[in-house]
C-alpha positions as CSV (number, residue, x, y, z in Angstrom):
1,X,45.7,14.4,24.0
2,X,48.2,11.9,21.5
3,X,44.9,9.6,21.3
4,X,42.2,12.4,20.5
5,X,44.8,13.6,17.7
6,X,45.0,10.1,16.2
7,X,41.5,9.9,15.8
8,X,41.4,13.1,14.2
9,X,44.0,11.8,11.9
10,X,42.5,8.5,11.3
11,X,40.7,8.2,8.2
12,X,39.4,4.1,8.6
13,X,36.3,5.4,10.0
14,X,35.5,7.5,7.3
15,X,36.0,5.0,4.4
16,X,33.9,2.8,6.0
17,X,30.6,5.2,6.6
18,X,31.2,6.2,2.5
19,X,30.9,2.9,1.6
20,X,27.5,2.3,4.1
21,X,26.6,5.8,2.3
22,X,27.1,4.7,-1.4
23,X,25.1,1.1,0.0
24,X,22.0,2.9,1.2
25,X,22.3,4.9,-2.2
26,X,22.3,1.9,-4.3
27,X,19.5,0.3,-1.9
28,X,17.7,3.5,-2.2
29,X,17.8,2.9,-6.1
30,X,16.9,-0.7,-6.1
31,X,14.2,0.3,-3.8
32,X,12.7,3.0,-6.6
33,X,13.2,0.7,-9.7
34,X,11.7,-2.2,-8.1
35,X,8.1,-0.6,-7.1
36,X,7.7,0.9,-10.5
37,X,8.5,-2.6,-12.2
38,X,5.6,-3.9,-9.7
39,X,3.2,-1.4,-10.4
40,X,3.7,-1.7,-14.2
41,X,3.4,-5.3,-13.8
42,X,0.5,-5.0,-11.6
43,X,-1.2,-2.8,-14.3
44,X,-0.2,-5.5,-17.1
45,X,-1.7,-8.3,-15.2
46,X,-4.9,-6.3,-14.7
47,X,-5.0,-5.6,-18.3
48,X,-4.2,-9.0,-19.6
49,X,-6.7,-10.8,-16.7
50,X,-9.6,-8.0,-17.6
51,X,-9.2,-8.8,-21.4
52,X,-9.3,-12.5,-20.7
53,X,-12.4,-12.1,-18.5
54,X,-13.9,-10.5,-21.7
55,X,-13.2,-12.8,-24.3
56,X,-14.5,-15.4,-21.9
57,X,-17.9,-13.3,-21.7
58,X,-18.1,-13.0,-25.3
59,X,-17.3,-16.8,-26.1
60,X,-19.3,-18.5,-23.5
């Protein structure tokens, strides 16, 4: 019964799931800002690749 009451009592466990909590929340986050950086990039690529194809059209 002493052990189950010092498990209760014991916060170690607890510390460490917070900080796995606050690590998925910032890999969550990383997650979102990095896949709407590549789809803007994606999209200025695009952009930048169709206006070259153009110019090359128009020059050649």
């Amino acid at each position: 019964m002493q052990f189950i009451k010092n498990l209760v009592r014991d916060e170690a466990g607890a510390t460490a799931i917070e900080y796995g909590l606050i690590a998925a929340l910032i890999a969550v986050a990383a997650i979102t800002a990095m896949t709407s950086l590549g789809n803007n990039l994606s999209g200025t690529f695009t952009t930048i690749g169709d206006k070259m194809e153009s110019a090359e059209g128009a020059g050649g």
